[in-house]
N, C-alpha and C positions, 0 to 999 in steps of 0.2 A: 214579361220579356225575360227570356233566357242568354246565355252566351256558356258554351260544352267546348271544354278541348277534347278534341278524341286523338287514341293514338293508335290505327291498326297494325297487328301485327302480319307479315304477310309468312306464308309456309306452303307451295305449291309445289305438285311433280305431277308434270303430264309422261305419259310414255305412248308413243306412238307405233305401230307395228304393220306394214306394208305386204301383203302376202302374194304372189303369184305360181302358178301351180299349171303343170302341162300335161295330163295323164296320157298322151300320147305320145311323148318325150321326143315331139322331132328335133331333129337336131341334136340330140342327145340330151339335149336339157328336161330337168325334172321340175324345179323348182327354185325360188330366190324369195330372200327375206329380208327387208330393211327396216332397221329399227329404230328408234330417236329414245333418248331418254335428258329429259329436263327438267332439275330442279332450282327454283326461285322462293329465294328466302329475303328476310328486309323488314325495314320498320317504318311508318309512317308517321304526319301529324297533322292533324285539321281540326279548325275552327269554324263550331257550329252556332247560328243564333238564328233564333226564334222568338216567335209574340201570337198572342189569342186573344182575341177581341170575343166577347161574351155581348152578341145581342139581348138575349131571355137568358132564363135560369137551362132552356132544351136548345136553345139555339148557338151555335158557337162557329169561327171562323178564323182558319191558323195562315202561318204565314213562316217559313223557314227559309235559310239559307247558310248551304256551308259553303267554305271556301275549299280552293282547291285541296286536293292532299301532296303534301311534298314526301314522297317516297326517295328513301336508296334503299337500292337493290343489289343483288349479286345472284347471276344466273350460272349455275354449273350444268354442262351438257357434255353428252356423247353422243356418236350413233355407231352400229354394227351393222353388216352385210352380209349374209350366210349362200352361197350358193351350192346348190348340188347338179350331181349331170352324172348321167348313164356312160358308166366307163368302159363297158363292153362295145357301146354303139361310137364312142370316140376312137379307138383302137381299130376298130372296122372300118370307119369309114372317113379316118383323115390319116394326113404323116404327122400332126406333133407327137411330141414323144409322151409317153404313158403321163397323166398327171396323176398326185396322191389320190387311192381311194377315198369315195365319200365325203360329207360337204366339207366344203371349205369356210370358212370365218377371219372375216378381218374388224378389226374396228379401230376406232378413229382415237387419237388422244386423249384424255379429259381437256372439256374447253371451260375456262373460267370468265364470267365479266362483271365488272361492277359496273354501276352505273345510278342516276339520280331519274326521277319520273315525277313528273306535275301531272296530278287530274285533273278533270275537269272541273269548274262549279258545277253547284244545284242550287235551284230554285226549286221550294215545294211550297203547295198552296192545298188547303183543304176545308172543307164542312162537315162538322157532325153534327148528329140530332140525337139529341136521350128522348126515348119513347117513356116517359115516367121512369117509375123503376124496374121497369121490365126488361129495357136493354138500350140501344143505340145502332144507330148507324153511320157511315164514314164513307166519302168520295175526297180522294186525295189527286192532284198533277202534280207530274214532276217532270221539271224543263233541265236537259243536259244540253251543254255546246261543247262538241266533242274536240270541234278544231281548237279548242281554249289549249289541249294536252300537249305537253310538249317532252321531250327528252334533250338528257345531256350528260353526254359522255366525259372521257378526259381528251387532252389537248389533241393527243394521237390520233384522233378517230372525228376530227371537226368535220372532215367530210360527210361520214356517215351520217353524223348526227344533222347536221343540214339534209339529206338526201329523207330520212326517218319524220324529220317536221314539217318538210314539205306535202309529204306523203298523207301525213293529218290534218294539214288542210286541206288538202286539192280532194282526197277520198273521203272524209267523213264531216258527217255534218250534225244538226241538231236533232235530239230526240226528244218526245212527248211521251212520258210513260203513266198509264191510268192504275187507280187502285181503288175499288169498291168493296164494303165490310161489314158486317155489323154482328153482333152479339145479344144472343136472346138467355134474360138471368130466370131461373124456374127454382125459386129459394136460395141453395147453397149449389146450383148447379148451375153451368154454364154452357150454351150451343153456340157455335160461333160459324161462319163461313165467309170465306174473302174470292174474289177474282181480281190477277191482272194481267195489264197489256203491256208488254214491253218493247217498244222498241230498237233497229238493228242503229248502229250508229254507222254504218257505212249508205252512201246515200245510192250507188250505184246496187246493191243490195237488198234485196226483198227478204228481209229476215225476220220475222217474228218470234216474241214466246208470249204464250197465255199458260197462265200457272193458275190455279184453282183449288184453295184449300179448304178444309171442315177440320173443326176440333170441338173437343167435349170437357169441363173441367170441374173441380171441386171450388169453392171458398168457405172458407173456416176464419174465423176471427184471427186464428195466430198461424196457417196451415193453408195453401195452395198447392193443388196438384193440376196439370195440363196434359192433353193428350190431343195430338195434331198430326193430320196425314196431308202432306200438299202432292199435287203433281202437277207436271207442267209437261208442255207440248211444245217443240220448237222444229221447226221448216228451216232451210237453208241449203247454203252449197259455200265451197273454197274449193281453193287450189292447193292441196299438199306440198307439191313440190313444181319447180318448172324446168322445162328440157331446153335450154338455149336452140335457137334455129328452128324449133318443131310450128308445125301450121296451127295443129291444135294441143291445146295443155291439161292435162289432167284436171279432172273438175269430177269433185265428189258433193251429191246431194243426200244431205241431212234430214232423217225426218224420225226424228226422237223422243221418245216418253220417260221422264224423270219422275221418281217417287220418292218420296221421304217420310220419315214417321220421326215425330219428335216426343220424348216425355219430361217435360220438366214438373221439377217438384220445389217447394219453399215453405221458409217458416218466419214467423215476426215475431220479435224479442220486444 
């Protein structure tokens, strides 16, 4: 039995970029551009414990659980708004008076917020099997209860922060995420391949990802090299932004291919 403090660190910036384009400029209009820019920085802590029960010398069966992560955070944002419009077709065919050539751009203050974030628990549960010493294999679950998450603002914003909690119970719910693996040893070489299933944590939401990796490695007594390619596959939809009063809302579907290539390398003293 184990017991891990972890302490992640967090360092995100998403930028989002909204494009709409008229190549027949009715109305005079040509084009509009909204942009978002968000970055989330912050530090966490959580405690992990774990235990393996060893049926046989091949047979083995784990059992984990962290607790939640207590994040604070501070999220810095902007957005920008660029629009352009055919100056010659506004002059012809309205009375406002001339506007400045060419696009125009506005944007918004820098917005700062701090703030505290609980995640959720995990429960993880698994089996492996050593096939001698030729390799192993791995079927791992892992149970998230999303409604556990909560925020908290400061005093100024109690509203919010109730309207934000609410929000995480009533919309999201528990996931079941699968992981299958194993590793085949060919001397001082290694083949390895994983698949998983991950679950969307919204329950009104049909959201999957299946991620699928292969890797190939070295072992040397004092000397490990790895070489790993994963990709994943994810389905979805959201809403970007919403129009107050509109019948229907903006609604963008997802359907994306993620790759990565990993190399790490090590030595033992």
């Amino acid at each position: 039995m184990g017991l891990t403090l972890s302490v992640p660190i967090v360092n995100i910036t998403e930028d989002k970029i909204y494009f709409e384009e008229d190549e027949d400029r009715e109305q005079g209009f040509r084009s509009f551009e909204f942009s978002e820019t968000d970055e989330l920085t912050g530090v966490g802590f959580q405690l992990k414990a774990g235990m393996i029960y060893r049926h046989s010398q091949a047979l083995r069966f784990g059992l984990a659980i962290h607790s939640p992560t207590w994040y604070s955070l501070s999220s810095e944002f902007t957005t920008s708004a660029t629009y352009d419009y055919d100056l010659n077709w506004l002059q012809e065919n309205t009375d406002f008076p001339p506007p400045v050539p060419g696009p125009q751009t506005a944007g918004s203050p820098r917005g700062l917020f701090d703030y505290n974030f609980t995640a959720p628990w995990r429960i993880m549960s698994g089996v492996g099997y050593l096939i001698q010493n030729r390799g192993f294999i791995s079927f791992d679950i892992e149970y998230l209860d999303y409604t556990s998450g909560r925020f908290n603002f400061d005093s100024g914003f109690s509203s919010d922060e109730r309207v934000r909690n609410n929000e995480i119970s009533n919309e999201l719910g528990g996931a079941l995420n699968f992981r299958l693996g194993g590793e085949l040893a060919l001397d001082l070489f290694r083949v390895r391949g994983g698949l998983q299933f991950i679950e969307s944590p919204f329950e009104s939401v049909d959201d999957r990802d299946l991620i699928w990796s292969l890797g190939v490695g070295i072992r040397e007594s004092d000397f490990f090299l790895d070489l790993a390619y994963q990709r994943g596959l994810r389905e979805g939809a959201y809403n970007p932004y919403q129009v107050p009063g509109a019948e229907a809302q903006q609604r963008v579907l997802t359907d994306a291919t993620v790759s990565r290539i990993a190399l790490t390398a090590g030595f033992k003293f």
